[in-house]
N, CA, C and O atoms as a CHARMM CRD file, in Angstrom:
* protein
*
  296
    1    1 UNK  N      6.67700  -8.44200  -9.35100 PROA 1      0.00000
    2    1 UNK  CA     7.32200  -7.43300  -8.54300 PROA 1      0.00000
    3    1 UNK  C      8.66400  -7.96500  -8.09400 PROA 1      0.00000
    4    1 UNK  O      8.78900  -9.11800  -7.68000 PROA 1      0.00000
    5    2 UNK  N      9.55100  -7.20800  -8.17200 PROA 2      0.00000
    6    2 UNK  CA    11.02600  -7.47700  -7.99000 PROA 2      0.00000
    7    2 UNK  C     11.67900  -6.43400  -6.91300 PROA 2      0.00000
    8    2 UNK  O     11.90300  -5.28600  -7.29800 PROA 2      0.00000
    9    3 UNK  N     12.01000  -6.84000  -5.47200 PROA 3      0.00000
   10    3 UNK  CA    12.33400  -5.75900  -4.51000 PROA 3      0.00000
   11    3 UNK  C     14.03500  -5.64700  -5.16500 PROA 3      0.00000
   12    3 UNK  O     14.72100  -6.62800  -5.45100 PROA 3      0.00000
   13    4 UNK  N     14.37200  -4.50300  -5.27100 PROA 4      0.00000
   14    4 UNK  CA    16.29400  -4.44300  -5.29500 PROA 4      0.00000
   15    4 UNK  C     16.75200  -5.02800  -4.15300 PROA 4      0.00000
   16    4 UNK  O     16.13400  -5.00600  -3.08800 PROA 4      0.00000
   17    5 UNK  N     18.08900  -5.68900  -4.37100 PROA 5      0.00000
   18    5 UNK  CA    18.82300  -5.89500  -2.82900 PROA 5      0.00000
   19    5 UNK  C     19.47600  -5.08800  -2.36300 PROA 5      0.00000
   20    5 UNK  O     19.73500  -3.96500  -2.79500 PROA 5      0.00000
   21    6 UNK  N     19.83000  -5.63600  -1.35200 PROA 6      0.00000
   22    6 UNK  CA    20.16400  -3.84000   0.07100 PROA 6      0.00000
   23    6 UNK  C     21.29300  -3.62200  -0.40500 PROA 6      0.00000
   24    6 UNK  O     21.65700  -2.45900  -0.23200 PROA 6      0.00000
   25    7 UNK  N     22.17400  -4.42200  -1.06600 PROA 7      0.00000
   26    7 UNK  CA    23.65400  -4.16700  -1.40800 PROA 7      0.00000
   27    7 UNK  C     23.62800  -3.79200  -2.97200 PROA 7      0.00000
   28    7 UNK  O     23.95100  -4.89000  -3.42500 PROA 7      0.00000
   29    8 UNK  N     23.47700  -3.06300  -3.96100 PROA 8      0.00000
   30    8 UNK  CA    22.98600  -2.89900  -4.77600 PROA 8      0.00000
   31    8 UNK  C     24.46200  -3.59600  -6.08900 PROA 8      0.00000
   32    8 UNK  O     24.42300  -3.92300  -7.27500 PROA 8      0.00000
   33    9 UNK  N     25.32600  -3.55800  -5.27800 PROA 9      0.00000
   34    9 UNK  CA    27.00900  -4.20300  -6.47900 PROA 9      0.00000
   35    9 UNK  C     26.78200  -5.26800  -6.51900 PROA 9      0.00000
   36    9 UNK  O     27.71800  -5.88900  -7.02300 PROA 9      0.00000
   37   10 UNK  N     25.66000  -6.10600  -6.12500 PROA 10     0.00000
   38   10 UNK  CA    25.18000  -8.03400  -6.14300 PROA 10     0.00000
   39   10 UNK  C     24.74200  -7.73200  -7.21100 PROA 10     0.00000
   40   10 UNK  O     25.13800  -8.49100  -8.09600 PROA 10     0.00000
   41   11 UNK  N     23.71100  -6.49900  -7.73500 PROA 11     0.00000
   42   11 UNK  CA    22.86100  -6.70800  -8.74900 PROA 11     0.00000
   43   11 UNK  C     23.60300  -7.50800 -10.11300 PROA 11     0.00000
   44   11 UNK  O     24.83200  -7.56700 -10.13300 PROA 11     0.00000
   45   12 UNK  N     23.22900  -7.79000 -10.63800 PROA 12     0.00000
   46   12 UNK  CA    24.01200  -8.68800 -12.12500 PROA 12     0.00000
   47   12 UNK  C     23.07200  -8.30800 -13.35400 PROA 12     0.00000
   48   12 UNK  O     23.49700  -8.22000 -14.50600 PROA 12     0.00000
   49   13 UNK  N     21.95300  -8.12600 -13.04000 PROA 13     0.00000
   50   13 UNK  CA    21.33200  -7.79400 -13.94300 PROA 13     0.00000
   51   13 UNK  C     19.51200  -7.05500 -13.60700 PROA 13     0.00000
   52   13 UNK  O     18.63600  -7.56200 -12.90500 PROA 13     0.00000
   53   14 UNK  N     19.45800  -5.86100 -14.33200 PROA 14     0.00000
   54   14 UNK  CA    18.46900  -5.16200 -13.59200 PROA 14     0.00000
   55   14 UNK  C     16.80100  -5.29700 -14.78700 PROA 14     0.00000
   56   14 UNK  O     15.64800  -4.91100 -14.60100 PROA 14     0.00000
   57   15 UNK  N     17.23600  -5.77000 -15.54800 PROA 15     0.00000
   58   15 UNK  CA    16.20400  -6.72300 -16.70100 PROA 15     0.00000
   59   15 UNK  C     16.21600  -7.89000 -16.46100 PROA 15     0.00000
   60   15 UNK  O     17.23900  -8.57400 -16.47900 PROA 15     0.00000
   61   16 UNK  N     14.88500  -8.37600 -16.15400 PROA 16     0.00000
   62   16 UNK  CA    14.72500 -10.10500 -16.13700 PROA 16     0.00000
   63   16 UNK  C     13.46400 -10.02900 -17.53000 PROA 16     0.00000
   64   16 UNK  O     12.67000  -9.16200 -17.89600 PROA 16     0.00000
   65   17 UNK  N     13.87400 -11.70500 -18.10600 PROA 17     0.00000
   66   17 UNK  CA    12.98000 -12.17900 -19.21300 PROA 17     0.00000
   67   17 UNK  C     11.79100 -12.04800 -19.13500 PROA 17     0.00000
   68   17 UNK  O     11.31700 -12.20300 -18.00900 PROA 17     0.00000
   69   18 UNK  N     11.00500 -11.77500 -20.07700 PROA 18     0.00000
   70   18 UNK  CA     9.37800 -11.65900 -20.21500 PROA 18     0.00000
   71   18 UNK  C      8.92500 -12.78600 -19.54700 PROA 18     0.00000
   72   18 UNK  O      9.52200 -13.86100 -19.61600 PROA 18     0.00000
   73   19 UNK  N      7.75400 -12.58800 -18.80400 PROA 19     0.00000
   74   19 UNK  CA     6.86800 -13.81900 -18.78000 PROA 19     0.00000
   75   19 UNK  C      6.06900 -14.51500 -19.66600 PROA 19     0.00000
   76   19 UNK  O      6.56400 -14.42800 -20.78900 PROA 19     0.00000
   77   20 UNK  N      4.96400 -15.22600 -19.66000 PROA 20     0.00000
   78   20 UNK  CA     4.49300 -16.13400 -21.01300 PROA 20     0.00000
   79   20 UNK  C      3.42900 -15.07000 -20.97500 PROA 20     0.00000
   80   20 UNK  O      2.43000 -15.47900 -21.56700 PROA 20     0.00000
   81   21 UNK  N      3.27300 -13.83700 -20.48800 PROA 21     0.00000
   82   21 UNK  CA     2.44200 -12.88000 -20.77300 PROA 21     0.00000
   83   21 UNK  C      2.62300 -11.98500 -21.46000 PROA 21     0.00000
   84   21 UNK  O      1.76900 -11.22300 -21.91300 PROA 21     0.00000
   85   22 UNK  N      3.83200 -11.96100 -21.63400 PROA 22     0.00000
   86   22 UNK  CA     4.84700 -10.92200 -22.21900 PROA 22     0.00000
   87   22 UNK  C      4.96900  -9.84800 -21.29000 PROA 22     0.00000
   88   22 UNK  O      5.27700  -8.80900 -21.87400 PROA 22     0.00000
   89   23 UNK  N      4.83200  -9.70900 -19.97800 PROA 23     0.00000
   90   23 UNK  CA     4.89000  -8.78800 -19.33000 PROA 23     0.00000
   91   23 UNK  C      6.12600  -8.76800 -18.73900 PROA 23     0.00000
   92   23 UNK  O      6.80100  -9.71500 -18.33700 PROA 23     0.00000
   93   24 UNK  N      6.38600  -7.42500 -18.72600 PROA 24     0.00000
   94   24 UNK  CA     7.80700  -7.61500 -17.88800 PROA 24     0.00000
   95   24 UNK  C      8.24200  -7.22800 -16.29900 PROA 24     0.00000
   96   24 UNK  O      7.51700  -6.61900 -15.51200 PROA 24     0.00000
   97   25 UNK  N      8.96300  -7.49400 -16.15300 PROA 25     0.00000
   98   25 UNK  CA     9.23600  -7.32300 -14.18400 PROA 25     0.00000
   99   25 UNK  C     10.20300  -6.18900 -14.19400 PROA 25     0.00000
  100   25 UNK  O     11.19700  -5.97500 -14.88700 PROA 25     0.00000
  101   26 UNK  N      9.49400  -5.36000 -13.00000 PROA 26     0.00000
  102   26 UNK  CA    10.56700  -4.28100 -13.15400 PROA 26     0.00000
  103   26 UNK  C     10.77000  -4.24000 -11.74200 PROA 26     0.00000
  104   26 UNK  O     10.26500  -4.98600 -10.90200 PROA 26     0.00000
  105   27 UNK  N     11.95800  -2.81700 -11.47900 PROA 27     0.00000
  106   27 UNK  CA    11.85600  -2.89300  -9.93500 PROA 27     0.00000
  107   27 UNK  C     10.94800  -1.83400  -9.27000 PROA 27     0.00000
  108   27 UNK  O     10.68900  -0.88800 -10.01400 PROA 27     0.00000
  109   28 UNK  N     10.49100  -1.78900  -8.22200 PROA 28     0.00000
  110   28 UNK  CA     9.23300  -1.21600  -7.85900 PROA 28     0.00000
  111   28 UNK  C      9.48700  -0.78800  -6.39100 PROA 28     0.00000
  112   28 UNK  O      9.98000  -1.70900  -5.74000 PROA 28     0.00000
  113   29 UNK  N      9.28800   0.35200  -5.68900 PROA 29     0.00000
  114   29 UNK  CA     9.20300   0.99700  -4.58600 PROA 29     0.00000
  115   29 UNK  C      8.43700   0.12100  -3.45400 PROA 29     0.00000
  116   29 UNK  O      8.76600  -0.30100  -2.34500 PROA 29     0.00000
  117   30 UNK  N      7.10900   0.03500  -4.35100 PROA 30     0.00000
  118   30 UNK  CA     6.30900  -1.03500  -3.31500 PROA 30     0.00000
  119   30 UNK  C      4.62100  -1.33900  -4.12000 PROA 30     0.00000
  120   30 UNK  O      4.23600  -0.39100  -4.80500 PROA 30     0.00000
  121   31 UNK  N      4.06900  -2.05200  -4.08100 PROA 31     0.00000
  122   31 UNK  CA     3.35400  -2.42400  -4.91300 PROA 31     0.00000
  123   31 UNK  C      1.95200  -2.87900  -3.28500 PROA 31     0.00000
  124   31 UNK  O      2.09200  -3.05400  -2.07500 PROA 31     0.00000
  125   32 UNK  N      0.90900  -2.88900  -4.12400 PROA 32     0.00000
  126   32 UNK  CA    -0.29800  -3.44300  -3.58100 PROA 32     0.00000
  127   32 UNK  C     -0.24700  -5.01500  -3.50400 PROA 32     0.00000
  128   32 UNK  O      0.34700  -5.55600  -4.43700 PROA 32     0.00000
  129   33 UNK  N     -0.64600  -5.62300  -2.77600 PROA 33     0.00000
  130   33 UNK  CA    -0.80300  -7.20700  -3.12300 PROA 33     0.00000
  131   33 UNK  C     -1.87200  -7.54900  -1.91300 PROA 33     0.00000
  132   33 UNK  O     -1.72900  -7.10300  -0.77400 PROA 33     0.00000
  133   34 UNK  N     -3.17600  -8.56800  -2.39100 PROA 34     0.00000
  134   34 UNK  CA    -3.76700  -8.92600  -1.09400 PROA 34     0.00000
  135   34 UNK  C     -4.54200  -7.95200  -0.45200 PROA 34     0.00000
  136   34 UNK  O     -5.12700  -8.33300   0.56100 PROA 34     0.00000
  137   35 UNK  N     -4.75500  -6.23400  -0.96200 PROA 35     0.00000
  138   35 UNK  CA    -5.15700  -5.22800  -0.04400 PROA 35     0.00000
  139   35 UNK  C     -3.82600  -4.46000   1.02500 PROA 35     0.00000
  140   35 UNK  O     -3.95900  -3.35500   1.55200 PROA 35     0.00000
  141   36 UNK  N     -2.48800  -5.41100   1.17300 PROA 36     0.00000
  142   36 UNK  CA    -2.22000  -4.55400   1.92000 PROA 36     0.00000
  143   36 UNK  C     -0.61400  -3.95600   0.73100 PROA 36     0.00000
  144   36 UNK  O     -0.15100  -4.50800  -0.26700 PROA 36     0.00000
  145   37 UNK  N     -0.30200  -3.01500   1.24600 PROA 37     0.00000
  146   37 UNK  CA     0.99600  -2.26500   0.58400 PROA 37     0.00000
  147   37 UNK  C      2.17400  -2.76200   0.94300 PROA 37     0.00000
  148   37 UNK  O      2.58500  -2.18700   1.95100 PROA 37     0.00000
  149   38 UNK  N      3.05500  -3.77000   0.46100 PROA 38     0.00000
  150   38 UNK  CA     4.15200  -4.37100   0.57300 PROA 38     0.00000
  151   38 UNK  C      5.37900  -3.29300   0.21300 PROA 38     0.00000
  152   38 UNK  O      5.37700  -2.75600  -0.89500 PROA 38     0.00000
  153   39 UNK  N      6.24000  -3.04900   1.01500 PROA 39     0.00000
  154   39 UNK  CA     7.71900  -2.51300   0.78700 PROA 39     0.00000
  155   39 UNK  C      8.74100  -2.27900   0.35900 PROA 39     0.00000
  156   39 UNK  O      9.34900  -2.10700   1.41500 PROA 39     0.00000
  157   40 UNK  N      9.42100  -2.13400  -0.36700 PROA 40     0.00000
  158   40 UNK  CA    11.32900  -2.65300  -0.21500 PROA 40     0.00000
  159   40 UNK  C     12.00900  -2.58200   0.52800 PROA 40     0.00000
  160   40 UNK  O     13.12500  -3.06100   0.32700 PROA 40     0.00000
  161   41 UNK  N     11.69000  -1.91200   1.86100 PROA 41     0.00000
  162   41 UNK  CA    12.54000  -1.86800   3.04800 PROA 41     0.00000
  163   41 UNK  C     11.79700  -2.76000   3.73600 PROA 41     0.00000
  164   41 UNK  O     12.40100  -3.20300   4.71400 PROA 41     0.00000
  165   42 UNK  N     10.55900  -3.24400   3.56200 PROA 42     0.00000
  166   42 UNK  CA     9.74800  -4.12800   4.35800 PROA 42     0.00000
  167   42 UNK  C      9.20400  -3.75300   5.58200 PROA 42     0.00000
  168   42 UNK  O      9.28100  -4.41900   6.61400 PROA 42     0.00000
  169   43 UNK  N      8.37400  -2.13800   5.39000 PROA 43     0.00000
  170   43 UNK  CA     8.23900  -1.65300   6.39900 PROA 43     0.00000
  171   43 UNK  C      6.49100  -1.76300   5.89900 PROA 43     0.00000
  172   43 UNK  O      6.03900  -1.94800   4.76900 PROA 43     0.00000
  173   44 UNK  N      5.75600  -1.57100   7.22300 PROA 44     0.00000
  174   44 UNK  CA     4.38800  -1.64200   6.95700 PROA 44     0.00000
  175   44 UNK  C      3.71200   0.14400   7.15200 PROA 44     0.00000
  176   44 UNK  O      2.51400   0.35300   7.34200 PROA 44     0.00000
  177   45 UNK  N      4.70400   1.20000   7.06000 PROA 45     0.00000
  178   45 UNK  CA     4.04400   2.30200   7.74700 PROA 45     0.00000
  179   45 UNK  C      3.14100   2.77300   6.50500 PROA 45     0.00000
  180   45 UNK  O      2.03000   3.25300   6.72600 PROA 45     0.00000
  181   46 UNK  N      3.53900   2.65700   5.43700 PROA 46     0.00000
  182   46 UNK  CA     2.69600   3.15500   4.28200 PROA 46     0.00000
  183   46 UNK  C      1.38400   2.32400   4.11800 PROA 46     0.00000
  184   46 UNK  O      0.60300   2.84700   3.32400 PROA 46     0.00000
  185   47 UNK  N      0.91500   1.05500   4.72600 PROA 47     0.00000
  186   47 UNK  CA    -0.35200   0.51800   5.10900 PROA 47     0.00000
  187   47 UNK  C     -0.57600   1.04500   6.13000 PROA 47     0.00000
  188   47 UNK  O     -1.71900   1.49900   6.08800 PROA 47     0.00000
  189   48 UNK  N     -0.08000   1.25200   7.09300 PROA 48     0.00000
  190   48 UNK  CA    -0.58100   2.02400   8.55200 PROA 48     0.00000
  191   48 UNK  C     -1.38500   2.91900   7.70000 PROA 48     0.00000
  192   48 UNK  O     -2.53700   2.69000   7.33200 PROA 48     0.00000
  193   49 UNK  N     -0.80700   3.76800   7.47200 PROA 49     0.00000
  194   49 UNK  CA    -1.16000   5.05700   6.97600 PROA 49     0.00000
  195   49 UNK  C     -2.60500   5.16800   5.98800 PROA 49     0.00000
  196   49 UNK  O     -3.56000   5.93100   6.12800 PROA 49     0.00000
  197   50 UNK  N     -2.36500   4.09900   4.93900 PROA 50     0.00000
  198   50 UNK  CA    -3.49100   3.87900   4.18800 PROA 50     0.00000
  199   50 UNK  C     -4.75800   3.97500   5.13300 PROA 50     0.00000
  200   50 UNK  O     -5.66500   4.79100   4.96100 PROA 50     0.00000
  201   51 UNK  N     -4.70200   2.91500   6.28900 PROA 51     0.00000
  202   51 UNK  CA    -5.62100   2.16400   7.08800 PROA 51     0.00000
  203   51 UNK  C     -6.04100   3.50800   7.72700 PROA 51     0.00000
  204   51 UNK  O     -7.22500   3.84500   7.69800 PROA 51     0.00000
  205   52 UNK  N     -5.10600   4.27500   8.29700 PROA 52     0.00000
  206   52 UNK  CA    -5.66900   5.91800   9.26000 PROA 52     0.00000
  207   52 UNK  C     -6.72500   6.62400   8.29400 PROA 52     0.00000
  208   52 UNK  O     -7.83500   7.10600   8.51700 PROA 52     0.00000
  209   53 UNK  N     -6.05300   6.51700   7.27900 PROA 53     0.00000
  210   53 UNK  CA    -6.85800   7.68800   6.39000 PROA 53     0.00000
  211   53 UNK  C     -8.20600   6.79500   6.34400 PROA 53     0.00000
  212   53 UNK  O     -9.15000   7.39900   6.85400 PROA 53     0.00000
  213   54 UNK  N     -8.41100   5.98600   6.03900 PROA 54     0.00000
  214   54 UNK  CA   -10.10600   4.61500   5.59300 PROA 54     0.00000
  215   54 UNK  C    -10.01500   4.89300   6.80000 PROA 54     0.00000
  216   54 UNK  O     -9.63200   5.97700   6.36000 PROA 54     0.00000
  217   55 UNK  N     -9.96200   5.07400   8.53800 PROA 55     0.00000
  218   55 UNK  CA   -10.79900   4.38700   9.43300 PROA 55     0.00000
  219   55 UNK  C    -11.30000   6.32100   9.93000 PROA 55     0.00000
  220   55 UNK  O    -12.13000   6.56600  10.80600 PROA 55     0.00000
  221   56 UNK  N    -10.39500   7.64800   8.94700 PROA 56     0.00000
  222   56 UNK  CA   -11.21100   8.95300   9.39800 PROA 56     0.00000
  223   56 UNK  C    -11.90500   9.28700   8.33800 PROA 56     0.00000
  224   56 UNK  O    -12.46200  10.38300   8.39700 PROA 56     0.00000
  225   57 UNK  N    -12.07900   8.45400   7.06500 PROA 57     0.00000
  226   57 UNK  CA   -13.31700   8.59600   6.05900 PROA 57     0.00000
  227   57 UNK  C    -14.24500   8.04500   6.44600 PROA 57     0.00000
  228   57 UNK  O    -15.27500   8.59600   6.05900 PROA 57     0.00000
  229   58 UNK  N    -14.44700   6.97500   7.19800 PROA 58     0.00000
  230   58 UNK  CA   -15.75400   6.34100   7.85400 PROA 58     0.00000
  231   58 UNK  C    -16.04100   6.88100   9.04300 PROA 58     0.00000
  232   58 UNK  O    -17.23200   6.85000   9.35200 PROA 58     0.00000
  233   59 UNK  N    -15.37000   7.31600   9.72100 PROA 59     0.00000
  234   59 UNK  CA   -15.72600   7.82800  10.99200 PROA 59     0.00000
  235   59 UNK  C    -16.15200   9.23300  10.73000 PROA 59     0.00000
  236   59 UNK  O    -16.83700   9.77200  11.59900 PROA 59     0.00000
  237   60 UNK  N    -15.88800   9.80100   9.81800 PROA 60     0.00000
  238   60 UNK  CA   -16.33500  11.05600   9.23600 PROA 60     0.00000
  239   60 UNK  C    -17.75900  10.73200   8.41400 PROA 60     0.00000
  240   60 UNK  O    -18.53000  11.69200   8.40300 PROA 60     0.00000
  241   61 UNK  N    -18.07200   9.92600   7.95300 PROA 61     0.00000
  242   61 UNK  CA   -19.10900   9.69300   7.15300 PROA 61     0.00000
  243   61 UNK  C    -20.34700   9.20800   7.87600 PROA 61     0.00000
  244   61 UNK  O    -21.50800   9.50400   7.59500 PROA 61     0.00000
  245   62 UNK  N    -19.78500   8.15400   9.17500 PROA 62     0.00000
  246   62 UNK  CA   -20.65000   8.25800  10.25700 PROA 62     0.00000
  247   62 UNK  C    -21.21600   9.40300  11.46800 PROA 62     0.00000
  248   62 UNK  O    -22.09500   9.25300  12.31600 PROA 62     0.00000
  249   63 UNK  N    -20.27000  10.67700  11.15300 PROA 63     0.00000
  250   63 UNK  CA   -20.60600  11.50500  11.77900 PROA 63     0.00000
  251   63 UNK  C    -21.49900  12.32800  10.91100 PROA 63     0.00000
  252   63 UNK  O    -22.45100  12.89500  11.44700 PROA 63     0.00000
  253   64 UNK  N    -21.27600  12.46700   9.51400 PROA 64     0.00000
  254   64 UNK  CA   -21.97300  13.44700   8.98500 PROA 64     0.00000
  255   64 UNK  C    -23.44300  12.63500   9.08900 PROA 64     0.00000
  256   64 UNK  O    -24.22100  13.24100   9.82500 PROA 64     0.00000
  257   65 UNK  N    -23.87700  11.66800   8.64100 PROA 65     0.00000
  258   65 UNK  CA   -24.86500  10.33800   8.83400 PROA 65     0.00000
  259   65 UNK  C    -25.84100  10.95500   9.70400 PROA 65     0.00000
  260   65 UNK  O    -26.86300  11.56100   9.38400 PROA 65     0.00000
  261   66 UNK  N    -25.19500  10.61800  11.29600 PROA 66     0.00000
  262   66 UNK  CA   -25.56300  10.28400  12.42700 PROA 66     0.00000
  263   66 UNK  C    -25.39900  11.57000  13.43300 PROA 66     0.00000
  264   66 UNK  O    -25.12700  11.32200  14.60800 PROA 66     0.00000
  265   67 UNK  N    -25.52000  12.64300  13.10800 PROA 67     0.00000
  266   67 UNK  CA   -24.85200  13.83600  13.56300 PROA 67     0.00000
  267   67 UNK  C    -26.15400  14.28200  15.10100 PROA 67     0.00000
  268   67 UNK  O    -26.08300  14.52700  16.30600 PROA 67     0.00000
  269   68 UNK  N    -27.29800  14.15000  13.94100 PROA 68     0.00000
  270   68 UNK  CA   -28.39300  14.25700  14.61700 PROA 68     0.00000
  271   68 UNK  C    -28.70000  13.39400  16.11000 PROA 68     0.00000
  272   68 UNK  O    -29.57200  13.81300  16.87200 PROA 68     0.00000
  273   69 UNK  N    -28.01000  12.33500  16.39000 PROA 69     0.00000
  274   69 UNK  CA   -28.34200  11.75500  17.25500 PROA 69     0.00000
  275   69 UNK  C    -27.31800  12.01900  18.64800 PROA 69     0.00000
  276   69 UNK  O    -27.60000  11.62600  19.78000 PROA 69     0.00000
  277   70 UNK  N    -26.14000  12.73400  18.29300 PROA 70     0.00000
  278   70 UNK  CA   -25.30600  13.44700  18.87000 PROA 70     0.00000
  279   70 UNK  C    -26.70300  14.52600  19.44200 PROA 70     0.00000
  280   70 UNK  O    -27.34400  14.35300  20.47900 PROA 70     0.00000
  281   71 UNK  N    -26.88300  15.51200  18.53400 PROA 71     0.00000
  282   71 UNK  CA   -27.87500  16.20200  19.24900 PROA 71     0.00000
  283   71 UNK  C    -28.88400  16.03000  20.14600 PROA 71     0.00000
  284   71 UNK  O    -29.33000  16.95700  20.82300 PROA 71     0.00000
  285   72 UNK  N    -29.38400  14.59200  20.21300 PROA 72     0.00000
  286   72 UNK  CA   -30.03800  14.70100  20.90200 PROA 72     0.00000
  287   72 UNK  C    -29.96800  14.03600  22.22200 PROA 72     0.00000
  288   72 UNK  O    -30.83600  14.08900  23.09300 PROA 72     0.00000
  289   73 UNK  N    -28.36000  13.13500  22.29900 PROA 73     0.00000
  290   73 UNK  CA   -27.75100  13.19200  23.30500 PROA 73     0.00000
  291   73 UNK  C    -27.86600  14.21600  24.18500 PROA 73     0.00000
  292   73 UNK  O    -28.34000  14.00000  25.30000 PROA 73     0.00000
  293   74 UNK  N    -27.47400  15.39600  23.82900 PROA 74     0.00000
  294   74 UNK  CA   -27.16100  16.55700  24.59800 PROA 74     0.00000
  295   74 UNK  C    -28.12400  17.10700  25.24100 PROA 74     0.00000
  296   74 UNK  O    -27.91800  18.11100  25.92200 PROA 74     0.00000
């Protein structure tokens, strides 16, 4: 993964050499690494965001689950 730089007239060259994989490096918006979503502006809101959505699929899944015991709270 290759972030662009903020000044984009530095660039010199926007192809770098294969690796011994033959894979090549390109430039990328923001990529996964580790579980969390890394940047090019180096902002973390697009993991925030990931993380909101996973913590109202479980909390939703524990409600549909466990709904019954709500009821009998009441």
């Amino acid at each position: 993964m290759i972030f662009p730089p903020e000044n984009r007239n530095c660039t010199f060259n926007n192809a770098f050499p294969s690796l011994k994989s033959g894979s090549v490096l390109l430039f990328v918006p923001q990529f996964k690494c580790l579980g969390h979503i890394v940047t090019n502006n180096l902002s973390d809101d697009d993991d925030i965001q990931r993380e909101i959505r996973s913590m109202y699929m479980r909390c939703n899944f524990l409600f549909s689950r466990f709904h019954y015991v709500l009821n009998l709270l009441s």
